[in-house]
C-alpha positions in Angstrom: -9.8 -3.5 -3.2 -7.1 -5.6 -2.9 -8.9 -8.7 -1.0 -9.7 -11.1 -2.9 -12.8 -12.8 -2.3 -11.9 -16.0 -1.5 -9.9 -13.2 1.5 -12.6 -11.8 2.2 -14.7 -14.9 3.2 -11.7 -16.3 5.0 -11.2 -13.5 7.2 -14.5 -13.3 8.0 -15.0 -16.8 8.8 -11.6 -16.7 10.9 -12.5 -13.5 13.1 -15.7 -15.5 13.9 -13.8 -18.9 14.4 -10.9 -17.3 16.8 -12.9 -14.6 18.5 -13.4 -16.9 21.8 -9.5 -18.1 21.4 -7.8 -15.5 20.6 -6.2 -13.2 23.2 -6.0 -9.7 22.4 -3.7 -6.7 23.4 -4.6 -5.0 26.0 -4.9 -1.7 24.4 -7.9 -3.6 22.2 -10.6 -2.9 24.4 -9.8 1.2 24.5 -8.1 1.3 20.9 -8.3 5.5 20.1 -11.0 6.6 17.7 -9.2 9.6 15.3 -11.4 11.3 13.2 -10.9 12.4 10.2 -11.0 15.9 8.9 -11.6 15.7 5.2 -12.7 13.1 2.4 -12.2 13.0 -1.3 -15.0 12.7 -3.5 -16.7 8.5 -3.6 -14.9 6.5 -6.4 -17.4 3.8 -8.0 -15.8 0.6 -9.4 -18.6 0.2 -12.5 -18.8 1.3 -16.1 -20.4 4.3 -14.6 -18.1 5.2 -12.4 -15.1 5.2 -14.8 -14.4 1.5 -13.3 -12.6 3.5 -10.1 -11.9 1.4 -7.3 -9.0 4.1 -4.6 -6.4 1.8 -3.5 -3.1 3.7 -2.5 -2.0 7.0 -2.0 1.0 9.3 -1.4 1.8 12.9 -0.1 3.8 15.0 -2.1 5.0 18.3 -0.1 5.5 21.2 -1.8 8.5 22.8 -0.4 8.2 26.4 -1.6 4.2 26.6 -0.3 3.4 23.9 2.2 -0.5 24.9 2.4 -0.5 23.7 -1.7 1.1 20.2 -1.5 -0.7 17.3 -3.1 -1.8 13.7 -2.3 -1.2 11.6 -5.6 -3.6 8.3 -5.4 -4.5 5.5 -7.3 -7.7 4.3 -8.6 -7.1 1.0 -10.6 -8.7 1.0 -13.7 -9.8 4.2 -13.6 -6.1 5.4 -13.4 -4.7 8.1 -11.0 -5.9 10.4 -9.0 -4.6 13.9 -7.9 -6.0 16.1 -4.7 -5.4 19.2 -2.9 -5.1 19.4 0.9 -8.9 20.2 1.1 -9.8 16.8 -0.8 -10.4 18.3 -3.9 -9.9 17.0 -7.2 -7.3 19.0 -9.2 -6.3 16.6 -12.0 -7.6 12.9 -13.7 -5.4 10.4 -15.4 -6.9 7.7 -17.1 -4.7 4.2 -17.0 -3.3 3.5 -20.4 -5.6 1.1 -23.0 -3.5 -2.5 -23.1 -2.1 -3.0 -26.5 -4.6 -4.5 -28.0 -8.6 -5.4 -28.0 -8.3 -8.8 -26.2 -5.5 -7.6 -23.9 -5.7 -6.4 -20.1 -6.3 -2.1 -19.6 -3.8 -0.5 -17.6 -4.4 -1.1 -13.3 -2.9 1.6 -11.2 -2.0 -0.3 -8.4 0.4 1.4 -5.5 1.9 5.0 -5.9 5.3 6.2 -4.3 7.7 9.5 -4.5 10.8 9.9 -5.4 12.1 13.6 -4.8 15.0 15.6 -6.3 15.5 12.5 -9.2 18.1 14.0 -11.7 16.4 14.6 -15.0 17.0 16.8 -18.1 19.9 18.3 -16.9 17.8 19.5 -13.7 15.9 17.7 -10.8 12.6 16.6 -10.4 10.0 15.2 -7.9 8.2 12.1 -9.5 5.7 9.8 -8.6 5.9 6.4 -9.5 3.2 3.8 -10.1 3.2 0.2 -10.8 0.3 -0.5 -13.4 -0.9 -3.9 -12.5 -3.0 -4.5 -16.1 0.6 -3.9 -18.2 3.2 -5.1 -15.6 4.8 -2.2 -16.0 6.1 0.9 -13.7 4.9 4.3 -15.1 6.8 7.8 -14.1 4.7 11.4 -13.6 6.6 15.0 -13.2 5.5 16.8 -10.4 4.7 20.4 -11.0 2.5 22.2 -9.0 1.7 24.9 -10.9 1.8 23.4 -14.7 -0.9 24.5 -17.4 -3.8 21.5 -17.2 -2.1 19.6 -13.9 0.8 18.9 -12.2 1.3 15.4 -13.3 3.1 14.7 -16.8 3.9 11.3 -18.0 8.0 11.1 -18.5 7.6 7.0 -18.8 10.0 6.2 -21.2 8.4 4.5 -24.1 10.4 1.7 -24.3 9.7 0.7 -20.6 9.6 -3.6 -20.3 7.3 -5.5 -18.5 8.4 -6.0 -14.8 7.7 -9.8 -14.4 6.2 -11.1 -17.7 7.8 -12.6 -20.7 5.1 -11.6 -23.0 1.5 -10.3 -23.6 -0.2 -13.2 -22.5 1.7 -13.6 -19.3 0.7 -10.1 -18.8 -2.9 -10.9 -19.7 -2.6 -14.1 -16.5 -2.3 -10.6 -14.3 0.6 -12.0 -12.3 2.1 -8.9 -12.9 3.6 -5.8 -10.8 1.6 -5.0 -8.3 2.9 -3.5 -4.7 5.8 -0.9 -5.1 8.2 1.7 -2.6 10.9 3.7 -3.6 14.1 4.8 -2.4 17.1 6.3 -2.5 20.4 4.8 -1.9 22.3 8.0 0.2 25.9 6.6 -0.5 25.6 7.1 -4.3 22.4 9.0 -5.5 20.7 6.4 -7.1 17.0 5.4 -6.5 14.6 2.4 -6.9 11.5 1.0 -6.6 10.9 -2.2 -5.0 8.2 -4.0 -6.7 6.1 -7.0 -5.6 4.1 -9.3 -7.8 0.4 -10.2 -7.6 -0.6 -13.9 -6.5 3.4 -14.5 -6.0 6.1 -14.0 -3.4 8.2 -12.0 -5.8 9.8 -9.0 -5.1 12.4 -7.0 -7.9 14.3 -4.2 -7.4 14.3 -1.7 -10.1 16.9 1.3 -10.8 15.3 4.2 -11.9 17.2 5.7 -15.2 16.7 9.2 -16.5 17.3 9.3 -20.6 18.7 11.9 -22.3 15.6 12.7 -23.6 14.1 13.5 -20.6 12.4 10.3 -19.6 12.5 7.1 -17.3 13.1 4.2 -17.9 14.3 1.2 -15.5 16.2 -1.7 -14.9 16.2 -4.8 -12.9 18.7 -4.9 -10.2 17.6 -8.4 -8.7 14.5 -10.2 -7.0 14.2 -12.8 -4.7 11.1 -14.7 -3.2 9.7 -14.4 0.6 8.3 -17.6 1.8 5.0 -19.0 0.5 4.5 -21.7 3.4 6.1 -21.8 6.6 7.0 -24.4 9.5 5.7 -24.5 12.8 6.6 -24.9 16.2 4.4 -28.3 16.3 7.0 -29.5 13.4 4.3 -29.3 10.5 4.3 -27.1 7.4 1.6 -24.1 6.9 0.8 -23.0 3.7 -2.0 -19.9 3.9 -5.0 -20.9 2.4 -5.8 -19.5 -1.4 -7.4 -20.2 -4.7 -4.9 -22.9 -6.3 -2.0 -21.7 -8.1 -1.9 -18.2 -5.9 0.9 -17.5 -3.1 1.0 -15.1 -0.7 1.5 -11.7 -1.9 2.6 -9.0 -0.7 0.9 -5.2 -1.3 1.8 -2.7 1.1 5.7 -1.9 1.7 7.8 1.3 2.1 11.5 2.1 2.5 12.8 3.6 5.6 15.2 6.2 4.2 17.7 6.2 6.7 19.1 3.1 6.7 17.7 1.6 3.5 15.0 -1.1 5.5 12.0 -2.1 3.6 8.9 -3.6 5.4 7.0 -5.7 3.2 3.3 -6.9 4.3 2.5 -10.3 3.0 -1.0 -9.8 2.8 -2.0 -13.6 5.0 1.4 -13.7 7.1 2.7 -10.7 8.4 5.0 -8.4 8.2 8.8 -9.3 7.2 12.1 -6.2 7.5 14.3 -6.8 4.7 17.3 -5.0 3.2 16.0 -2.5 0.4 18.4 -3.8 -1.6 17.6 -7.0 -1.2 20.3 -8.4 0.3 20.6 -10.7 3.2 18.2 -12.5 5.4 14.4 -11.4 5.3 13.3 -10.9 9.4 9.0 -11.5 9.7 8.8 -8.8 12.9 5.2 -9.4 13.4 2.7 -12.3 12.1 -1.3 -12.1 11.6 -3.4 -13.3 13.8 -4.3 -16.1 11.6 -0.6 -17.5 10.9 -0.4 -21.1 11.0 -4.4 -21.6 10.9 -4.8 -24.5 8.7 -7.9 -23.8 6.0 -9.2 -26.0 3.2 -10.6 -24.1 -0.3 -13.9 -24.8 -1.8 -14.0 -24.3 -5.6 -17.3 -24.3 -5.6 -17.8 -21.9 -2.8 -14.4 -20.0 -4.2 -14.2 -19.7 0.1 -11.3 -20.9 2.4 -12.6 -23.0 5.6 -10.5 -22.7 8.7 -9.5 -25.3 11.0 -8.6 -25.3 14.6 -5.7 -22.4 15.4 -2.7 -24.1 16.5 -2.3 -21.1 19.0 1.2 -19.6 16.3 -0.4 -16.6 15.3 0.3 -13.1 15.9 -1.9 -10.6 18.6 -2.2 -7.3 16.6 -2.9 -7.6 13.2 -5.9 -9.2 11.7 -5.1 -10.6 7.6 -4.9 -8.4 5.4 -1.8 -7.3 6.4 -2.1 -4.2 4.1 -1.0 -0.4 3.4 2.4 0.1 5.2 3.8 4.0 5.9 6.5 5.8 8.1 6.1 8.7 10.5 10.0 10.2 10.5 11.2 12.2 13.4 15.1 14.0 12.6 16.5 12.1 15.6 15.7 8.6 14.0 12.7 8.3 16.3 9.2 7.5 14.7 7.0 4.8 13.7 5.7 2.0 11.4 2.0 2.2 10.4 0.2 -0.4 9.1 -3.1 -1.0 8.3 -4.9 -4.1 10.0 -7.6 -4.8 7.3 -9.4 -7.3 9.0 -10.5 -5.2 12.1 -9.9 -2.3 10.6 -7.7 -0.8 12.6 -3.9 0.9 12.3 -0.8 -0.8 14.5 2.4 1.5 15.0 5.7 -0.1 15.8 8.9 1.8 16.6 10.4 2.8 13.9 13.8 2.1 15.7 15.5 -1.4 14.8 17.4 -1.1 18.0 14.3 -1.3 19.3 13.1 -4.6 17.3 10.4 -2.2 16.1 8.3 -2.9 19.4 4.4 -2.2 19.1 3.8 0.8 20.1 0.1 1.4 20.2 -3.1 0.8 18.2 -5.9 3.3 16.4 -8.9 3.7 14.5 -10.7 6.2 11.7 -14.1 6.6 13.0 -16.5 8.6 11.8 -16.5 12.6 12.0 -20.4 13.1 11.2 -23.0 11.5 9.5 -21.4 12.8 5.9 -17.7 12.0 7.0 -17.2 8.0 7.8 -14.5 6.6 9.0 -12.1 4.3 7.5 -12.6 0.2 6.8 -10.9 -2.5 5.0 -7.9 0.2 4.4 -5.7 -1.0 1.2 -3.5 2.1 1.6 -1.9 4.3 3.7 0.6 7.3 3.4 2.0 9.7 6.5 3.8 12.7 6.1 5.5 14.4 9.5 5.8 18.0 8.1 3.6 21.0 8.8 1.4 21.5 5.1 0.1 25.1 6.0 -2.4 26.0 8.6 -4.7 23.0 7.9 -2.6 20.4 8.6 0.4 22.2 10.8 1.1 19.3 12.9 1.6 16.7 9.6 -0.7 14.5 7.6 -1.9 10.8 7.3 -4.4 10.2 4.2 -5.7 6.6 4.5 -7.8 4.5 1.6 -11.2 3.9 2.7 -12.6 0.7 1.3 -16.0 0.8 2.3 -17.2 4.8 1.2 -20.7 6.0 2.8 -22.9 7.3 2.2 -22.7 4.7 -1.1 -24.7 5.2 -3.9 -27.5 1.8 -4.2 -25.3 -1.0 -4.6 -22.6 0.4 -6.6 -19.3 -0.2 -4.4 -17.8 2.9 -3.3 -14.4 3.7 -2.1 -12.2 6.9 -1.5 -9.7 8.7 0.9 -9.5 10.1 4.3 -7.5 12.8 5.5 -6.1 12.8 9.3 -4.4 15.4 11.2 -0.9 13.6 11.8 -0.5 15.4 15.2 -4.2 13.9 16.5 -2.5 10.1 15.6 0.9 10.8 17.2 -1.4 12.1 20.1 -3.2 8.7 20.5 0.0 6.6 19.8 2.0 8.3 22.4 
């Protein structure tokens, strides 16, 4: 999971500490209940396990047979994940070792697509990860039907680290961990966005095919979002955290229209920035907990909160996490994101024109007994395009941070797959 604990504590203590003060949407009271249709297997984050801990996903569509496209996830140390439409497991990739003994193992972190990248003299669909334990993005060749699984590793070898100067930066795990991609229509070229963890940090990478058939990459620029903000009352916020760590952000993905990013900073809100990363960042929606002064406890590793100044956002409880786009053709659609803290999903317009309104409010509840709903979502990945006869109407596959039935005490985690169709149905 993403929260940290010192998050985890906060929000709690915050939900409790606001619930009489805060004023919530209307739509709060009757928020829709979507159950889900399928679930991947549980994940367990111990030695047991394979230290697997599901985090972020994406939908890859398979143009020539809809009914076999893939969902290509993440599972931290325990490295990738890839699933048919039924939730099964069709291939494992462990996260590489770190380079040596002492250092940090690889740390799958966030997954995106990138489709039609020019490679080998061809084209290819790729997904691209940002290992968190190496700082560095890795690159996987999408075939569906390829001898022992569709995912081959084209990283280039000689891929840098995206933040660090050296190993034992890397080993202080302020290293790459939120990523979209995108590609620039005017001239062909595509990118990942990458954020870094306990920073403000975000770099653009250009993705670069080598002659020998890999990728490698290249920093384009970076800039920093905010990490403390001033309010109305004329004083200075700064969310509350374990010293020496800013507000990150995770979640973020690139409208490929016009080339907008939304960026979730995990205790803020959500900000629209160019995806180039040019111009003026925009926060179109803050947390409810924006501007609530909190004091840390090293001994507690827990964030106390103070009285809320009243600055704070109505619809999304922090984490501000897994971000995602439903597309229409005419421009129409919306933007997902996941509202860890009450574990629900807000949908803004996907319109700028529009200011990217709210829209409407949903949950993952529980199918049965053996199907749970969704909680503490880290990830989230739409997909408007019918996938066969199960999922005609378009799919959503959310991260589900809490996984029942568990096993004991061993943390469980895993994925959820929605009908699309049954969410548009509740937003509209």
């Amino acid at each position: 999971m993403t929260i940290r604990a010192i998050a985890r504590a906060s929000t709690l203590v915050l939900c409790t500490a606001l619930a009489a003060s805060v004023v919530l949407p209307a739509q709060a009271s009757s928020i829709s209940g979507i159950r889900p249709k399928a679930e991947t297997a549980p994940l367990f984050d111990d030695e047991a396990g394979g230290n697997a801990n599901a985090d972020d996903p994406a939908i890859w569509r398979n143009a020539a047979d809809p009914g076999r496209s893939l969902v290509v996830a993440t599972a931290k140390q325990g490295g990738l994940r890839v699933y048919d439409l039924d939730a099964r497991q069709v291939q494992s990739i462990p996260a590489p070792a770190g380079p040596g003994a002492d250092d940090k193992p690889g740390r799958f972190n966030n997954v995106d697509l990138v489709q039609g990248l020019p490679l080998g003299g061809g084209r290819a669909d790729v997904a691209v990860v940002s290992d968190r334990g190496n700082d560095r993005l890795r690159i996987y060749r999408i075939d569906r039907d390829k001898p022992g699984g569709p995912l081959t590793d084209i990283t280039d070898p000689g891929v840098r680290p995206v933040f660090s100067a050296d190993q034992a930066e890397i080993n202080e795990q302020k290293t790459a961990y939120g990523l979209a991609t995108w590609t620039d229509r005017s001239t062909g070229r595509s990118y990942a966005v990458v954020s870094r963890r306990n920073r403000t940090s975000l770099a653009l990478l250009e993705l670069i095919a080598t002659p020998n058939g890999t990728v490698d990459y290249r920093q384009v620029r970076a800039i920093d979002l905010p990490s403390s903000f001033r309010l109305p009352n004329g004083t200075s916020w700064t969310p509350c955290a374990e010293p020496g760590e800013l507000p990150q952000v995770e979640g973020m993905v690139v409208d490929p229209a016009d080339g907008t990013l939304y960026a979730g900073q995990e205790d803020v809100g959500i900000w629209r920035i160019d995806a180039g990363l040019t111009g003026t960042p925009e926060l179109i929606d803050k947390v409810r907990e924006y501007g609530v002064p909190g004091t840390y406890d090293a001994q507690t590793e827990e964030c106390t909160p103070g009285a809320d100044p009243g600055y704070g956002g109505k619809r999304l409880t922090a984490d501000v996490e897994g971000l995602t786009l439903v597309t229409e053709p005419d421009g129409d659609g919306y933007l997902l994101a996941s509202s860890q803290g009450d574990n629900t999903f807000v949908a803004y317009d996907r319109e700028r024109d529009d200011d990217n309104e709210f829209e409407g409010a949903f949950r993952i509840t529980a199918a049965s007994t053996a199907l749970d709903g969704s909680e503490v979502c880290d990830g989230a990945a739409a997909l408007n395009a019918p996938l066969g006869s199960r999922y005609p109407h378009g799919l959503l596959v959310v991260q589900d941070g809490k996984e029942t039935p568990g096993d004991g005490d061993r943390e469980a985690t895993g994925f959820k797959f929605v009908d699309l169709g049954k969410v548009l149905d509740a937003i509209d």
